[in-house]
Backbone bond lengths (Angstrom), bond angles and torsions (degrees), N, CA, C in turn:
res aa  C-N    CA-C-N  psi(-1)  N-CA   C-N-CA  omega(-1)  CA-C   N-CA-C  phi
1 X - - - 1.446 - - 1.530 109.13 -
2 X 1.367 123.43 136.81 1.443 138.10 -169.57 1.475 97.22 -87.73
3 X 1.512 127.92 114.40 1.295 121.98 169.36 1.271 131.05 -60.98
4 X 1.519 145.16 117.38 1.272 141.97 -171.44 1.127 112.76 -55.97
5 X 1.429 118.05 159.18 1.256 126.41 -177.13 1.503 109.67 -54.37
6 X 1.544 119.09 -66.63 0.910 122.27 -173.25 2.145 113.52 -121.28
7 X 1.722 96.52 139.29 1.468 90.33 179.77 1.427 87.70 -110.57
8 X 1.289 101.44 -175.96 1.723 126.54 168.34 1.455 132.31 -126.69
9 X 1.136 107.92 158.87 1.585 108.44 -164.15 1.129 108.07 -160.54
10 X 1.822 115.91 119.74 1.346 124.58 175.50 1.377 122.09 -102.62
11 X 1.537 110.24 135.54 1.597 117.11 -161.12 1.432 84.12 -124.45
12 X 1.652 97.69 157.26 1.428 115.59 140.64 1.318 111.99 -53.59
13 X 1.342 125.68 159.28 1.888 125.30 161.19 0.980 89.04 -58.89
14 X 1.342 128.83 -89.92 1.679 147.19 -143.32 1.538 105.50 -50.02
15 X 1.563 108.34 -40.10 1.561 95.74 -178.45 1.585 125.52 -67.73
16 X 1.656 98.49 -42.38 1.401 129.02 -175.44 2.132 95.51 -57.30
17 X 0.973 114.97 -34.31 1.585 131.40 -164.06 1.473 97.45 -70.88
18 X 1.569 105.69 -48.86 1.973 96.20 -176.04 1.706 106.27 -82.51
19 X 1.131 123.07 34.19 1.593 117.38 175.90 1.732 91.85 -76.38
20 X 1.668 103.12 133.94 1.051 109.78 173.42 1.850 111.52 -136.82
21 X 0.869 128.76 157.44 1.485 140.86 148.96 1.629 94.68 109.30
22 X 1.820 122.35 -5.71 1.302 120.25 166.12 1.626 96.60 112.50
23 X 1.462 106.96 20.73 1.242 117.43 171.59 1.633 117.03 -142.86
24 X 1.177 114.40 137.39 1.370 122.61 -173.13 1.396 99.83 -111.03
25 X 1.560 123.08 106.16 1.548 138.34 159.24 1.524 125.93 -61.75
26 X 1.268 121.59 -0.12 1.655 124.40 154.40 1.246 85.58 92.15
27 X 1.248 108.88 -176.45 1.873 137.76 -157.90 1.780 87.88 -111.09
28 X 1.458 88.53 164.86 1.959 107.39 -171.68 1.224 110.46 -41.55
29 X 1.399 116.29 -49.24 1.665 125.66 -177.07 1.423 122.22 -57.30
30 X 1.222 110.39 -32.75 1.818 140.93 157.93 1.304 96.42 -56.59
31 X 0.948 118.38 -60.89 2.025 101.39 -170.46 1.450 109.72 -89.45
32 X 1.288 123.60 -18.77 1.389 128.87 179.38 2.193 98.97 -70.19
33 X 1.041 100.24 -39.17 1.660 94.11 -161.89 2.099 87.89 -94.55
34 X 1.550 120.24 -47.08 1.374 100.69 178.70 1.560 100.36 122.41
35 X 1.098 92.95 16.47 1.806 117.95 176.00 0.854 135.18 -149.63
36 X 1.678 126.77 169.09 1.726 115.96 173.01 1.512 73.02 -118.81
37 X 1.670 92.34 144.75 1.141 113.07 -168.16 1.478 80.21 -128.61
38 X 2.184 98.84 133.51 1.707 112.05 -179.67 1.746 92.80 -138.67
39 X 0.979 88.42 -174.22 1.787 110.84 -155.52 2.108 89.92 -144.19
40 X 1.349 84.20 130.09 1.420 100.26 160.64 1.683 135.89 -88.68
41 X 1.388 135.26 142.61 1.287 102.81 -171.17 1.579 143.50 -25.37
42 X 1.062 110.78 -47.01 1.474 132.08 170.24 1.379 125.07 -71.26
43 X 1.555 131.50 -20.31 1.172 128.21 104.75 1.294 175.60 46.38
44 X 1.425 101.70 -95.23 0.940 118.01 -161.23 1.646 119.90 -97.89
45 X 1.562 100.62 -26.43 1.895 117.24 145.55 1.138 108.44 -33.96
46 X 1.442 122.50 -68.13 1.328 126.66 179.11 1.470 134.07 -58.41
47 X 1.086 124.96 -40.33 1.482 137.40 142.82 1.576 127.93 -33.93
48 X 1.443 94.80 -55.99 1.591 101.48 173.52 1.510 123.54 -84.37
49 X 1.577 124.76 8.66 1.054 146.63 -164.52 1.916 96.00 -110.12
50 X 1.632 101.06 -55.61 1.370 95.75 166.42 1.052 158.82 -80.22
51 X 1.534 99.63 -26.60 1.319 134.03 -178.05 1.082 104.27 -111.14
52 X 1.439 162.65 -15.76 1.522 152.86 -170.94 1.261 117.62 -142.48
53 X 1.769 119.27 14.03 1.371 113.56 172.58 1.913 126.56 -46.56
54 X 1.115 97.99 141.83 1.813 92.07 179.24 1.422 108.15 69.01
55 X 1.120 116.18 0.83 1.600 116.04 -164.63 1.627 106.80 -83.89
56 X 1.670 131.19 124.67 1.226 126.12 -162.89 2.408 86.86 -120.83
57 X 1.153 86.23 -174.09 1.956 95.43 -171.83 1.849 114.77 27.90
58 X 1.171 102.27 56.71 1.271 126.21 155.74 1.177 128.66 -94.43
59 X 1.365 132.88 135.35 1.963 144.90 170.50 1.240 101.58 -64.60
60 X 1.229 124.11 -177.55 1.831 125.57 114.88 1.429 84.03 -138.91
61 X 1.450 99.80 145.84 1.391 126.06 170.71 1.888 102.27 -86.43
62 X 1.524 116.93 135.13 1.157 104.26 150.21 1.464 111.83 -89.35
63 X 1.074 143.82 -177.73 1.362 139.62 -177.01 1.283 127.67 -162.58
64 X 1.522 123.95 95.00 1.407 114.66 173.46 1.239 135.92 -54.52
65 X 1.459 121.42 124.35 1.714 126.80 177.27 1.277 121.79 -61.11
66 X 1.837 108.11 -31.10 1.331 79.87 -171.08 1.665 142.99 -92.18
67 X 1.235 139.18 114.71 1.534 166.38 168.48 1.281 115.56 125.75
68 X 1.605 112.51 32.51 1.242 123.80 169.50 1.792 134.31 -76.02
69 X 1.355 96.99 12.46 1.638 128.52 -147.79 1.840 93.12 -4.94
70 X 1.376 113.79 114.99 1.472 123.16 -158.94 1.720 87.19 -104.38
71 X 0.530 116.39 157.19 1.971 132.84 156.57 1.811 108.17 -109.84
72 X 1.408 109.09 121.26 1.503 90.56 170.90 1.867 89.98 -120.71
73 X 1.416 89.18 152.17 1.035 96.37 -178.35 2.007 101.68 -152.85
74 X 1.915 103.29 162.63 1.124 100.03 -138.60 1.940 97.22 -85.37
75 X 1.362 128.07 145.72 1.364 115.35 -168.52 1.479 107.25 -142.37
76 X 1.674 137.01 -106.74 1.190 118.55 171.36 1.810 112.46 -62.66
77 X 1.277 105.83 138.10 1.597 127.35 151.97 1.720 81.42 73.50
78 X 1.117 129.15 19.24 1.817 121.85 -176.13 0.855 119.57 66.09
79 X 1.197 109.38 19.28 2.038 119.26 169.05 1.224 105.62 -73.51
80 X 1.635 106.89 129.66 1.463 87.96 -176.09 1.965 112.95 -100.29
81 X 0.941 103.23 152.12 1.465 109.50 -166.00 1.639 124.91 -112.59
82 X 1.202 137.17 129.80 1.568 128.82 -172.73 1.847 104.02 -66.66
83 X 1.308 101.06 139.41 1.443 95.44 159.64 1.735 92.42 -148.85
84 X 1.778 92.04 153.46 1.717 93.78 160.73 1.069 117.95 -110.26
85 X 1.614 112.75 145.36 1.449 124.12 149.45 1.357 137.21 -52.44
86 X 1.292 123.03 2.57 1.831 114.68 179.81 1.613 81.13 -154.89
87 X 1.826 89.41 -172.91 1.762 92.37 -177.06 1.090 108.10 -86.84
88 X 1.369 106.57 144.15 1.516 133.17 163.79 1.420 100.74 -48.41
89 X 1.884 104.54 120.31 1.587 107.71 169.30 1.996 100.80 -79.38
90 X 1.124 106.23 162.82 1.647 125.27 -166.25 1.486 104.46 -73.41
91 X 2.155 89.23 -46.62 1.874 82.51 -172.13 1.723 112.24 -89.97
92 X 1.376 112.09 45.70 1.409 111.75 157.45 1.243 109.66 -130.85
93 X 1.607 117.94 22.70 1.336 119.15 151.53 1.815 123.99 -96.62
94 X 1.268 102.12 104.05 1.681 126.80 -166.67 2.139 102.13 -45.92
95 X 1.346 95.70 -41.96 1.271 92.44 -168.30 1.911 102.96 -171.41
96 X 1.482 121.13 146.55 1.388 133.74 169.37 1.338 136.54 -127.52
97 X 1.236 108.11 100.37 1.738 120.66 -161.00 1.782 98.47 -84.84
98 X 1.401 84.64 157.69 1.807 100.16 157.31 1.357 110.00 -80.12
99 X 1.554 120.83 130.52 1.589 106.52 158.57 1.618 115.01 -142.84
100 X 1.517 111.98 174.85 0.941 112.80 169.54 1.271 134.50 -171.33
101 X 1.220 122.94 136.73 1.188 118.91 -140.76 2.070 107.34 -119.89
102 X 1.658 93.10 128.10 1.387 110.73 167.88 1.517 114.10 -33.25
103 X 1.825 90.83 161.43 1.799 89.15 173.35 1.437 117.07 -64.39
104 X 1.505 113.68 -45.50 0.895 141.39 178.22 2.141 120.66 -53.15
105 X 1.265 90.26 -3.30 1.969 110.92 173.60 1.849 87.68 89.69
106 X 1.164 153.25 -27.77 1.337 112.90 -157.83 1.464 110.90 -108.61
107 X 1.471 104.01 149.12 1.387 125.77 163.69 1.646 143.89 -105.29
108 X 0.952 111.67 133.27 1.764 107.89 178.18 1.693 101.73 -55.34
109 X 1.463 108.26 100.08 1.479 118.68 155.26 1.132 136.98 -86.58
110 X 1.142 105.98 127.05 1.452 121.13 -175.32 1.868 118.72 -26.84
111 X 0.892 121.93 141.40 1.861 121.58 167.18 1.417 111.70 -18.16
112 X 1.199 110.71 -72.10 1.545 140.90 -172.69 1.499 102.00 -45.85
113 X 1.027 116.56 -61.56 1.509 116.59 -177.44 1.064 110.86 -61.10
114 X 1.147 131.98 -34.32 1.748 118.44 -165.19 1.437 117.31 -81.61
């Protein structure tokens, strides 16, 4: 599989805020499983539907792939999904929005994503 240009990644503000040394170590679930776990455009509806309903002071990271050596592997419905093994360096994050997401999971996404 050809890695996309760009994946995505939803942070807390506050968590995403203490990235230090030029690397961002992901949210609890990220260190609990041993990954940063990202979502591809198509995705990422789904993610934020499951994982971030009602959820208000949220990022999304856009995120460049390339020399990120990603692992995808297969997760809801066997879709398979990118995650990394070490921390995410900072300057292969393209860009960081405010978001936030309905009870109901959806959010006003950015251009890029859709």
């Amino acid at each position: 599989m050809e890695d996309p240009e760009f994946i995505y990644k939803v942070a807390d503000r506050a968590v995403f805020e203490q990235a230090a040394d030029g690397v961002f170590t992901g949210m609890p679930v990220d260190h609990a499983d041993g990954f940063i776990h990202f979502s591809t455009a198509g995705q990422l509806p789904g993610t934020l539907a499951k994982h971030f309903a009602g959820k208000a002071d949220l990022v999304l990271l856009g995120v460049r792939t390339l020399g990120l050596d990603l692992v995808w592997e297969p997760s809801r419905g066997g879709d398979l999904f990118p995650h990394l093994y070490r921390p995410l360096p900072l300057d292969a994050i393209a860009w960081v929005l405010p978001l936030a997401v309905d009870a109901d999971g959806r959010a006003d996404l950015p251009e890029a994503v859709r």
